[in-house]
Short mmCIF file of the C-alpha atoms (twelve columns), coordinates in Angstrom:
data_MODEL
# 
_entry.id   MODEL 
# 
loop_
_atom_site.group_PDB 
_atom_site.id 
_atom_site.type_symbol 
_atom_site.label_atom_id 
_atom_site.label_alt_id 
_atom_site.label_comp_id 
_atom_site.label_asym_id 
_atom_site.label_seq_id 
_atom_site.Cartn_x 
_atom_site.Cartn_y 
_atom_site.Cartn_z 
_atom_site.pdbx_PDB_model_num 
ATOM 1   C CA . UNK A 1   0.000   0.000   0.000   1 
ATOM 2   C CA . UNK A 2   1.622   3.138   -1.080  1 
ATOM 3   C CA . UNK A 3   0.688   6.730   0.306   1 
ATOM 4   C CA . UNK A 4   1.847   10.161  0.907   1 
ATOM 5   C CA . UNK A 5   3.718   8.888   3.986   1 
ATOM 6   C CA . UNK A 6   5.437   5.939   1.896   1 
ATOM 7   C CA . UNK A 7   4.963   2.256   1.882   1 
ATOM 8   C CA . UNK A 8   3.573   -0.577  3.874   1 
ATOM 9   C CA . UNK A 9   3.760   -3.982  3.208   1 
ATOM 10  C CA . UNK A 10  1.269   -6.699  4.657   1 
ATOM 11  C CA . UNK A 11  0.754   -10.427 4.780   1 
ATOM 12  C CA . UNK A 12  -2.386  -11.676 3.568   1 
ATOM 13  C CA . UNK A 13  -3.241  -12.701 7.466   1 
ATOM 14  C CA . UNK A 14  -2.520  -8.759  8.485   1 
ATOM 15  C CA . UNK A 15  0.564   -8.731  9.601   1 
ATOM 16  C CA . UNK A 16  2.931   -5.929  8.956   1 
ATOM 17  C CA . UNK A 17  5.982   -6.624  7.331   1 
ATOM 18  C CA . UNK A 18  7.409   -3.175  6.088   1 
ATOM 19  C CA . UNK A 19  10.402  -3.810  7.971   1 
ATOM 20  C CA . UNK A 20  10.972  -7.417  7.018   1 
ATOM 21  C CA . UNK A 21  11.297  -6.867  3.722   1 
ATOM 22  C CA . UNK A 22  12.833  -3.158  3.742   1 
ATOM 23  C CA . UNK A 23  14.371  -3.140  0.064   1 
ATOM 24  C CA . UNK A 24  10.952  -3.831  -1.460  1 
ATOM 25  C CA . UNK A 25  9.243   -1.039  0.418   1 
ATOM 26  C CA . UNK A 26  11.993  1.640   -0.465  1 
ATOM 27  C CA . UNK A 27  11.414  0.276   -4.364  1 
ATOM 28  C CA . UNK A 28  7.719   0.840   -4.020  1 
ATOM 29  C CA . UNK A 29  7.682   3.912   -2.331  1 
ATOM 30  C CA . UNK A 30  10.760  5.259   -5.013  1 
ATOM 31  C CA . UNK A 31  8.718   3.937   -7.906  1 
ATOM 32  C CA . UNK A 32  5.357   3.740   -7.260  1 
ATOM 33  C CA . UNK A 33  3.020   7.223   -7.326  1 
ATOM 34  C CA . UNK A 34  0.813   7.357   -3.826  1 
ATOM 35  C CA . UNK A 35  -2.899  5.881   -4.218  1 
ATOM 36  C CA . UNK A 36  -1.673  2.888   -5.340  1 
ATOM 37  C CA . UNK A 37  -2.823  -0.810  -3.900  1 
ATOM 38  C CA . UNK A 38  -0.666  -4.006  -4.879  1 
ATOM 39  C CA . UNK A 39  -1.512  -7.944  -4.706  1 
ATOM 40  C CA . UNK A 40  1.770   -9.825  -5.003  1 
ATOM 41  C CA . UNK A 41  4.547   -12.034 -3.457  1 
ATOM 42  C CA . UNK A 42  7.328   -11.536 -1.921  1 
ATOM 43  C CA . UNK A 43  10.498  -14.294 -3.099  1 
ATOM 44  C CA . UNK A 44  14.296  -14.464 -2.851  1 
ATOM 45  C CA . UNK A 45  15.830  -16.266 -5.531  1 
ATOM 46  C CA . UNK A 46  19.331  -18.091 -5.085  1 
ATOM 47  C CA . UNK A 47  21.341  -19.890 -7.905  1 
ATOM 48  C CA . UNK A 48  18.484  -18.959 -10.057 1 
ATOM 49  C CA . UNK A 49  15.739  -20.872 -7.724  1 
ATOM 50  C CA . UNK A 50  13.197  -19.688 -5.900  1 
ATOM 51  C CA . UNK A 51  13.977  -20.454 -2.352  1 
ATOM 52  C CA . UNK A 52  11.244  -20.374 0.300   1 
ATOM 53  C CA . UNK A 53  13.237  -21.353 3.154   1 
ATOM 54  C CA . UNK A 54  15.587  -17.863 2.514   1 
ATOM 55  C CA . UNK A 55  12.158  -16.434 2.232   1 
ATOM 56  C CA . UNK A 56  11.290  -17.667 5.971   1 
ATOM 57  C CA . UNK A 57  13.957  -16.929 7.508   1 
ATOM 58  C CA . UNK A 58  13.532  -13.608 6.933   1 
ATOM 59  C CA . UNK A 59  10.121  -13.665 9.269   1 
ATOM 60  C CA . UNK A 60  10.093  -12.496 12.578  1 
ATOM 61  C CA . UNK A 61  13.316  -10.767 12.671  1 
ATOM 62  C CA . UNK A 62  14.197  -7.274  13.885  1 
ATOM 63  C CA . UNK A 63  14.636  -4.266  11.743  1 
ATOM 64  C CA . UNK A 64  18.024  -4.102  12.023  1 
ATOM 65  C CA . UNK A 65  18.263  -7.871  11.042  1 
ATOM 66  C CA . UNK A 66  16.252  -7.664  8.179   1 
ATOM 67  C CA . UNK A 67  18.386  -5.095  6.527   1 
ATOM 68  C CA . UNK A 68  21.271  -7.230  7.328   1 
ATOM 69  C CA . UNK A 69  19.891  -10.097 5.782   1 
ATOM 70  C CA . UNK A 70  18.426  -8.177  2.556   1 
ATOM 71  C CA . UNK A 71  21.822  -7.008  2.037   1 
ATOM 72  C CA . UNK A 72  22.661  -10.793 1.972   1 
ATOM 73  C CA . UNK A 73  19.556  -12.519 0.545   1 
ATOM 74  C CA . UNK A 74  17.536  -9.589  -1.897  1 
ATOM 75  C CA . UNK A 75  14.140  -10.157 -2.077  1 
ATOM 76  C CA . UNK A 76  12.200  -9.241  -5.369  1 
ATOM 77  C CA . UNK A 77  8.326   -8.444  -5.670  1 
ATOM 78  C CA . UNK A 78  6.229   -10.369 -8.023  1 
ATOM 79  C CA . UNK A 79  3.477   -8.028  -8.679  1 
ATOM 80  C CA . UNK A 80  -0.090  -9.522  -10.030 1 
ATOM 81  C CA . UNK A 81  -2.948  -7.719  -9.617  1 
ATOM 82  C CA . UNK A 82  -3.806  -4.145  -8.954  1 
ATOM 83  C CA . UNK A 83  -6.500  -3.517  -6.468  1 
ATOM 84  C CA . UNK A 84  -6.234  0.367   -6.135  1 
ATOM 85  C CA . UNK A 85  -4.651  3.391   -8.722  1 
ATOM 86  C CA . UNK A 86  -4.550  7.432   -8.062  1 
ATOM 87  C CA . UNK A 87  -6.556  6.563   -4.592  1 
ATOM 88  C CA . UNK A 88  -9.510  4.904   -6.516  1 
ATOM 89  C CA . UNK A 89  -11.212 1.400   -5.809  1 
ATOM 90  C CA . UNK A 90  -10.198 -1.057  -8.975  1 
ATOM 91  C CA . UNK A 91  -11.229 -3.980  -7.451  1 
ATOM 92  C CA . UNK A 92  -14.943 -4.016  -9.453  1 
ATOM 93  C CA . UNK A 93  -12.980 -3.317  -12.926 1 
ATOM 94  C CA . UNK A 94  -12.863 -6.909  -14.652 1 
ATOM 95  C CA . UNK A 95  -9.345  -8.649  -14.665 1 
ATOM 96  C CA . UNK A 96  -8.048  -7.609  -17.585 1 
ATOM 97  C CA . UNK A 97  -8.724  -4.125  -16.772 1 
ATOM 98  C CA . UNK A 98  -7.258  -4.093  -14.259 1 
ATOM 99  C CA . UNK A 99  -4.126  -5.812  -15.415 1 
ATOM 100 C CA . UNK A 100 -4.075  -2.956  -18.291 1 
ATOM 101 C CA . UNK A 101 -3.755  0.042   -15.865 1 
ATOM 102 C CA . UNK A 102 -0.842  -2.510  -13.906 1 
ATOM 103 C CA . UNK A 103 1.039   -2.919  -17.485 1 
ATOM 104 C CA . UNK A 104 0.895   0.950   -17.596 1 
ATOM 105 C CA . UNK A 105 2.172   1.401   -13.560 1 
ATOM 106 C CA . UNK A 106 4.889   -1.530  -14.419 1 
ATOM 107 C CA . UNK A 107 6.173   0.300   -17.231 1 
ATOM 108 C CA . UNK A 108 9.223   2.199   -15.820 1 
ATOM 109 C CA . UNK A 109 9.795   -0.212  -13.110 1 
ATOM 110 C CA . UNK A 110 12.867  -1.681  -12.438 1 
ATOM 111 C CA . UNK A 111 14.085  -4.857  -9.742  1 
ATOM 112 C CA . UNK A 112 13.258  -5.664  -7.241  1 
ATOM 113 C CA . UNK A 113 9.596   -5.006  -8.524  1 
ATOM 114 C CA . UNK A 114 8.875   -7.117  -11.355 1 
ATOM 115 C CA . UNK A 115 5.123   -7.674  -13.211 1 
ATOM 116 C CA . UNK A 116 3.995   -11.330 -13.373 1 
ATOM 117 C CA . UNK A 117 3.561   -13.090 -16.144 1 
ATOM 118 C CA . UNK A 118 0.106   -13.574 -17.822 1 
ATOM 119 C CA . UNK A 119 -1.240  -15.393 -21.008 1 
ATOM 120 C CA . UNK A 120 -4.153  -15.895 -22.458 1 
ATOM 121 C CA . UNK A 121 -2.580  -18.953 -24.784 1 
ATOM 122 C CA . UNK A 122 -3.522  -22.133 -23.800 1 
ATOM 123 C CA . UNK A 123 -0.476  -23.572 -25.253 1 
ATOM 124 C CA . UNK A 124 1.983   -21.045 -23.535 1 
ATOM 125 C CA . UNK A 125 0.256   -21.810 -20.356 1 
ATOM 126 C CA . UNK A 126 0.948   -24.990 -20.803 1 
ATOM 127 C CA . UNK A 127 4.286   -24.913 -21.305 1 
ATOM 128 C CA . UNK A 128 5.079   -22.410 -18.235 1 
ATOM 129 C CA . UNK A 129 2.955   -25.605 -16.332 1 
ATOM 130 C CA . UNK A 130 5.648   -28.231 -17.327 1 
ATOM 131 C CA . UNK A 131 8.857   -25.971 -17.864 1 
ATOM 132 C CA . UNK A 132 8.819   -23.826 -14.650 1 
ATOM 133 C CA . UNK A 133 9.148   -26.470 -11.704 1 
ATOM 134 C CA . UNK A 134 12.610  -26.706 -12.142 1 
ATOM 135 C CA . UNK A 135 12.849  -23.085 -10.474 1 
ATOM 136 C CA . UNK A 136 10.629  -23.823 -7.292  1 
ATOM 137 C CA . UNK A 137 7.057   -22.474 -9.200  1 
ATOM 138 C CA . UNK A 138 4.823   -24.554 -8.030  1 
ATOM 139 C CA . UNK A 139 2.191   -23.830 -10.935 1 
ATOM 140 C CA . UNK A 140 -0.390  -21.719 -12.102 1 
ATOM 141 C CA . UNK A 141 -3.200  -19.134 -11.380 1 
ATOM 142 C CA . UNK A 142 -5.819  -19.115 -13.570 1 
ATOM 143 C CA . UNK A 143 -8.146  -16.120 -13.393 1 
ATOM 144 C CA . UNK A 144 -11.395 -15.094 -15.133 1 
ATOM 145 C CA . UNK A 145 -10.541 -12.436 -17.849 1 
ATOM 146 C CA . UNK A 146 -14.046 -10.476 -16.672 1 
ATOM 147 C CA . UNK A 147 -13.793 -11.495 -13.291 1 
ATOM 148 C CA . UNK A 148 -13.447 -8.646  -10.433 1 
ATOM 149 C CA . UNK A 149 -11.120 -8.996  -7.569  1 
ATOM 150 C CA . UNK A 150 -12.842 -11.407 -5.261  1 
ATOM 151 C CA . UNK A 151 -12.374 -9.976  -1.957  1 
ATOM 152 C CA . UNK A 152 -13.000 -12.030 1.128   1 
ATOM 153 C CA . UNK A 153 -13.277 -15.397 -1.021  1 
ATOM 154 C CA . UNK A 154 -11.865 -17.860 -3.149  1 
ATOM 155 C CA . UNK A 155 -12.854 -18.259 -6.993  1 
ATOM 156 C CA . UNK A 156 -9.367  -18.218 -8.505  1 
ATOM 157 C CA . UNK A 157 -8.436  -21.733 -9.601  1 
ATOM 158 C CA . UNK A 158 -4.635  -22.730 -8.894  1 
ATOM 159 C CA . UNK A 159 -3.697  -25.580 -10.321 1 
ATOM 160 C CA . UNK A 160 -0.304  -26.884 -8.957  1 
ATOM 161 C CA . UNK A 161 2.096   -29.275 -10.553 1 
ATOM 162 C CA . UNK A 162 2.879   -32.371 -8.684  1 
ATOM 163 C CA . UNK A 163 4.877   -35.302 -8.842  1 
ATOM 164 C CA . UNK A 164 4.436   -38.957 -7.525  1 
ATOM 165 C CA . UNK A 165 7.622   -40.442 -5.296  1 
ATOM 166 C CA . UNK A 166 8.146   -42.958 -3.062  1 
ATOM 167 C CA . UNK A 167 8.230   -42.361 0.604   1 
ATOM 168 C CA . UNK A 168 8.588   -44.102 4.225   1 
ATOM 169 C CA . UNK A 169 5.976   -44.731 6.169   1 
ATOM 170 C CA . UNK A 170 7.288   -44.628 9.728   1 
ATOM 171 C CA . UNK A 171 4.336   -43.655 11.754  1 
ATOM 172 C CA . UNK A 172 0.517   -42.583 11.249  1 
ATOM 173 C CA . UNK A 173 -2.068  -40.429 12.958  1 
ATOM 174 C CA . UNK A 174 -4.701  -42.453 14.567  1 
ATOM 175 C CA . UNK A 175 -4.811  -46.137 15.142  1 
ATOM 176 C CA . UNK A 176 -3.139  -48.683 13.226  1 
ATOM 177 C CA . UNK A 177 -6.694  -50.462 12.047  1 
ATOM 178 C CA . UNK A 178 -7.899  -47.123 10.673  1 
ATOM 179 C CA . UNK A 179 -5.116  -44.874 9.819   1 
ATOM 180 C CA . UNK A 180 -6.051  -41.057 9.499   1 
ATOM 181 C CA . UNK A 181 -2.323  -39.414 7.941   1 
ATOM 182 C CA . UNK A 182 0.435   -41.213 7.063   1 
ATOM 183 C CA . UNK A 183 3.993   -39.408 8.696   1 
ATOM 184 C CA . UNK A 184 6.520   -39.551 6.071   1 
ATOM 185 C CA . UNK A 185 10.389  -40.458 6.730   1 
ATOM 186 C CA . UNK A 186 12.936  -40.449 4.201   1 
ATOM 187 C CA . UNK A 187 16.933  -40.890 4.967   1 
ATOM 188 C CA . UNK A 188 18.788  -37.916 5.007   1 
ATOM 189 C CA . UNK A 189 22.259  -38.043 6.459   1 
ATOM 190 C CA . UNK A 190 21.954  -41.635 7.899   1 
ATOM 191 C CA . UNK A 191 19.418  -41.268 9.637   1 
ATOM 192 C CA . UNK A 192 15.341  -41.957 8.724   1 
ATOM 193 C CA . UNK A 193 13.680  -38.063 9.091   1 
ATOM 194 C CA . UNK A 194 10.139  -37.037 9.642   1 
ATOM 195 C CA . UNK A 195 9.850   -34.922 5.874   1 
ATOM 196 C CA . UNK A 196 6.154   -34.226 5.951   1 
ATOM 197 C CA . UNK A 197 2.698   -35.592 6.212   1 
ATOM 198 C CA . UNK A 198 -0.131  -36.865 3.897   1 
ATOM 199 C CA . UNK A 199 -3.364  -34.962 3.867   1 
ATOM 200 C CA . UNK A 200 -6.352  -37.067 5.680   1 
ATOM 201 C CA . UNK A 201 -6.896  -40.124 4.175   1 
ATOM 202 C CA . UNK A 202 -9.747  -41.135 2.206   1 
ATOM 203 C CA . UNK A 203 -11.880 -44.352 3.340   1 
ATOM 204 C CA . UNK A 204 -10.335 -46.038 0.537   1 
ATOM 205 C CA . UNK A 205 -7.349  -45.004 1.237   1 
ATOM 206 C CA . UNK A 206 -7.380  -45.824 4.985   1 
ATOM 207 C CA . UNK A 207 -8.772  -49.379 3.764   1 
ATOM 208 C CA . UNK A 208 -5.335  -49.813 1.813   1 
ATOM 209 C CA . UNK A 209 -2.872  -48.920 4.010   1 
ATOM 210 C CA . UNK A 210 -4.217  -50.784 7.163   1 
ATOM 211 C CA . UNK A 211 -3.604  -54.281 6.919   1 
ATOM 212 C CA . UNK A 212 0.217   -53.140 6.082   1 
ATOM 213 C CA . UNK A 213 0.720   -51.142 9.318   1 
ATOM 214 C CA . UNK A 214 2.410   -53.350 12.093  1 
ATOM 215 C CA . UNK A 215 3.790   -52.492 15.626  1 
ATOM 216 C CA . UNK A 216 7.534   -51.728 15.355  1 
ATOM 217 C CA . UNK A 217 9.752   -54.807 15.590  1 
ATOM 218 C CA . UNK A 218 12.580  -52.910 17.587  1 
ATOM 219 C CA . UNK A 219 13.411  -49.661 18.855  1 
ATOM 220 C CA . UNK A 220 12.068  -46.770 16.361  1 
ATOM 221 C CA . UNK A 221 13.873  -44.023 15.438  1 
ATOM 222 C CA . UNK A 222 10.763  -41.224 15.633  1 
ATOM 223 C CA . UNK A 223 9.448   -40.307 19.546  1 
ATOM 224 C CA . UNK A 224 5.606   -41.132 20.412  1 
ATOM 225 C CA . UNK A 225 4.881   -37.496 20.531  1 
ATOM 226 C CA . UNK A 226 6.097   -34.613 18.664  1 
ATOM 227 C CA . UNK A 227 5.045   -30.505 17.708  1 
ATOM 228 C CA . UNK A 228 3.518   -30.358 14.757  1 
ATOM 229 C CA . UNK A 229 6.425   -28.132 13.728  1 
ATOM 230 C CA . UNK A 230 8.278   -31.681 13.117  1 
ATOM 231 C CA . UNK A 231 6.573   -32.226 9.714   1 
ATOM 232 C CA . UNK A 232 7.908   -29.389 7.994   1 
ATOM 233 C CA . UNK A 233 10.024  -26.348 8.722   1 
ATOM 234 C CA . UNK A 234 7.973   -23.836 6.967   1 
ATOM 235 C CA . UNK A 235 5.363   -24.747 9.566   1 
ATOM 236 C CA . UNK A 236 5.781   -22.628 12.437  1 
ATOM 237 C CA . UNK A 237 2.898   -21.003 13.128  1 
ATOM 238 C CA . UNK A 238 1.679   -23.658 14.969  1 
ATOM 239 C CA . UNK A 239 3.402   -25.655 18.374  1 
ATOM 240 C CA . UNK A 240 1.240   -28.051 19.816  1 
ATOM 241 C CA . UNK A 241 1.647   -31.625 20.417  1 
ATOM 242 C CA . UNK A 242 1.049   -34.487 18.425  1 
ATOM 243 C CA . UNK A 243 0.885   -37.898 19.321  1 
ATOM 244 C CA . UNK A 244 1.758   -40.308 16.698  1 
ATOM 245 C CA . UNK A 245 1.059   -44.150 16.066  1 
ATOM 246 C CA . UNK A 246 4.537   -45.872 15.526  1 
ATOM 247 C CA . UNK A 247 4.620   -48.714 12.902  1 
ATOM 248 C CA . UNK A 248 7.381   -50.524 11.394  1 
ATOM 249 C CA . UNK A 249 8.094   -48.995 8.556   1 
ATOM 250 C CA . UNK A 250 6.846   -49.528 5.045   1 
ATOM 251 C CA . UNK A 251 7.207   -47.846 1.495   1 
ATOM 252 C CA . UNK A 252 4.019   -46.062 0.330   1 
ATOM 253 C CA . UNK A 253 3.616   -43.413 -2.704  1 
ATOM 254 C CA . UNK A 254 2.390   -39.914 -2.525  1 
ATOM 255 C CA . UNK A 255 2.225   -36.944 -4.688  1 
ATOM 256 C CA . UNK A 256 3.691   -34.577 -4.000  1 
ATOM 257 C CA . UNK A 257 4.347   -30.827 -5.258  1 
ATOM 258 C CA . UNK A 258 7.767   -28.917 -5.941  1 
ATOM 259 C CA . UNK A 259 7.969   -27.728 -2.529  1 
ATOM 260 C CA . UNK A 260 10.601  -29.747 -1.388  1 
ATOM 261 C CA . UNK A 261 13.879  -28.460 -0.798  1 
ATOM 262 C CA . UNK A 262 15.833  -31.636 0.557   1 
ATOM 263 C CA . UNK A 263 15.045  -31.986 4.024   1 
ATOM 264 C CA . UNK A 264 10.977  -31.558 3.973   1 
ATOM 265 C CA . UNK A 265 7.986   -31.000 2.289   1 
ATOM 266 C CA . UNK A 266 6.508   -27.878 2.775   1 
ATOM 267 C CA . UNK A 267 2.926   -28.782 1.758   1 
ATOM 268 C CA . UNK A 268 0.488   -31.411 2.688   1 
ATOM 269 C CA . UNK A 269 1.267   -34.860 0.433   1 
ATOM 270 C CA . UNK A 270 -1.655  -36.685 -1.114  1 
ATOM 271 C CA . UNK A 271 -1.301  -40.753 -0.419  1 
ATOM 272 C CA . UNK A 272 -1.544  -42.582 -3.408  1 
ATOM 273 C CA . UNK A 273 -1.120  -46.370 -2.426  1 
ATOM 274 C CA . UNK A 274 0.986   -48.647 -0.487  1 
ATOM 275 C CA . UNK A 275 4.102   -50.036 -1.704  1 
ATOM 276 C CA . UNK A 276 4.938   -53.568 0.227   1 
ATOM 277 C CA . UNK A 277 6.588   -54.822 -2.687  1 
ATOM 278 C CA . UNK A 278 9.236   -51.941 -2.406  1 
ATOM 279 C CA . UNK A 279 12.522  -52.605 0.128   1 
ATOM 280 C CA . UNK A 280 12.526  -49.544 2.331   1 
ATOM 281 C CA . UNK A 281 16.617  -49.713 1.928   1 
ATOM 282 C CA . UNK A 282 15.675  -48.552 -1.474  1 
ATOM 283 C CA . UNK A 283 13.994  -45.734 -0.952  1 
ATOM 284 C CA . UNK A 284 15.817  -42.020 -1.595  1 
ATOM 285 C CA . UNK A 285 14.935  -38.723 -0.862  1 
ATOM 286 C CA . UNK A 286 13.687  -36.741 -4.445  1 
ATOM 287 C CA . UNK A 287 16.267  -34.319 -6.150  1 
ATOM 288 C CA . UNK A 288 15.558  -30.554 -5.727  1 
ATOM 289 C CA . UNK A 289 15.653  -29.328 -9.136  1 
ATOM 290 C CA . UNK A 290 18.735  -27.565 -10.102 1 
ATOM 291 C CA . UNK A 291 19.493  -24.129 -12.041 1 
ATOM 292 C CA . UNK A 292 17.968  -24.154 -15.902 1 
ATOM 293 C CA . UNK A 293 21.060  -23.738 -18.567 1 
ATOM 294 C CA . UNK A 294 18.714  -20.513 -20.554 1 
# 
């Protein structure tokens, strides 16, 4: 949000974070004319990958740290939508009027504001879908071209792209008869790591992986109880307890999207079946993709 007094930034739960990301507010308030509303996101790139875990470290910091770490780890500002221009309401203008006036705003601008990419070619979009994984997008956003901003709800579709790999099933949530989550584990540095957790299971789903879940034969590597902070380390908003059902573990299949950046997942996995047939020695943590040649 840019005014006569200068620039503040804000998450999309409220929170204020001007002074997180410092360089982009200076950029917005040195390029951007007051009256004028943004909808974007804030990433940090590094060896030409987006990388989310830079981009979380940077929460909860002081001011002084945060300008330390910009200086280290830029951020830039992916700028989509334009909600507000010369202190007017846009947000009833259809989409691709309001993405005209942002074309004319994004004009002059120069890094670390950038304007998002947009196409109306099914083709194009298609190929952004397959080609851009391999820097940490996750997917698209796919908008109605007479749609208004849809404040307060939810009608943009985003349609992620997701892989299927093969993961360690080391514990579940709920009993062992009717599973509710699986806990994933994959080995990472000798040892077999919580990486993440499968979305609740479907009754199918629960009615699959059940017969395969037995008590552990010896001593298991994972605690009874953990935060829910153990199942990724983008999730820290939340620290309570959870208790988990220990099993002996056993290879299962999941999709999974791009955000994984070698030592968890930072979504929810979907379970896709069980995998008895598959020696858990065999099982590897995925690659993180690495920096496109062009």
């Amino acid at each position: 949000m840019r005014d006569q007094d200068g620039t503040r930034l804000w998450s999309r739960r409220g929170t204020d974070l001007s002074s997180t990301f410092p360089e982009i507010a200076s950029a917005c308030t040195e390029q951007l004319p007051p009256g004028v509303v943004l909808d974007g996101e804030a990433v940090i790139w590094s060896h030409g990958r987006l990388d989310f875990g830079a981009l979380q470290s940077r929460m909860g910091r002081s001011a002084h740290r945060s300008a330390t770490h910009a200086a280290d780890h830029p951020a830039s500002y992916a700028v989509f939508d334009l909600l507000a221009h010369d202190n007017r309401d846009q947000r009833q203008l259809s989409f691709d009027e309001r993405r005209a006036l942002l074309e004319q705003l994004a004009a002059g601008w120069r890094p670390p504001l950038n304007l998002s990419e947009v196409t109306a070619d099914r083709e194009l979009a298609i190929e952004w879908f397959e080609t851009y994984p391999v820097v940490g997008i996750e997917g698209l956003v796919v908008k109605g071209a007479a749609q208004p901003y849809p404040t307060g709800r939810r009608e943009w579709l985003k349609v992620k792209h997701r892989d299927t790999v093969d993961v360690i099933c080391g514990a579940v949530i709920g009993r062992r008869t009717a599973p509710q989550e699986v806990v994933a584990g994959l080995p990472i540095d000798g040892d077999l790591r919580i990486v993440g957790r499968t979305a609740p299971l479907s009754p199918s789903g629960r009615r699959a992986l059940a017969p395969w879940l037995e008590p552990p034969a010896e001593d298991h590597p994972w605690p009874a109880r953990v935060l829910r902070t153990a199942f990724s380390r983008f999730n820290t908003a939340r620290s309570d307890v959870v208790d988990l059902t220990l099993v002996e573990p056993v290879v299962v299949e999941v999709s999974a999207d791009v955000g994984w950046d070698g030592q968890s997942f930072r979504h929810l996995l979907r379970f896709v079946r069980v995998r008895p047939d598959t020696e858990v020695s065999s099982v590897r943590p995925p690659e993180v993709h690495g920096t496109p040649t062009a």
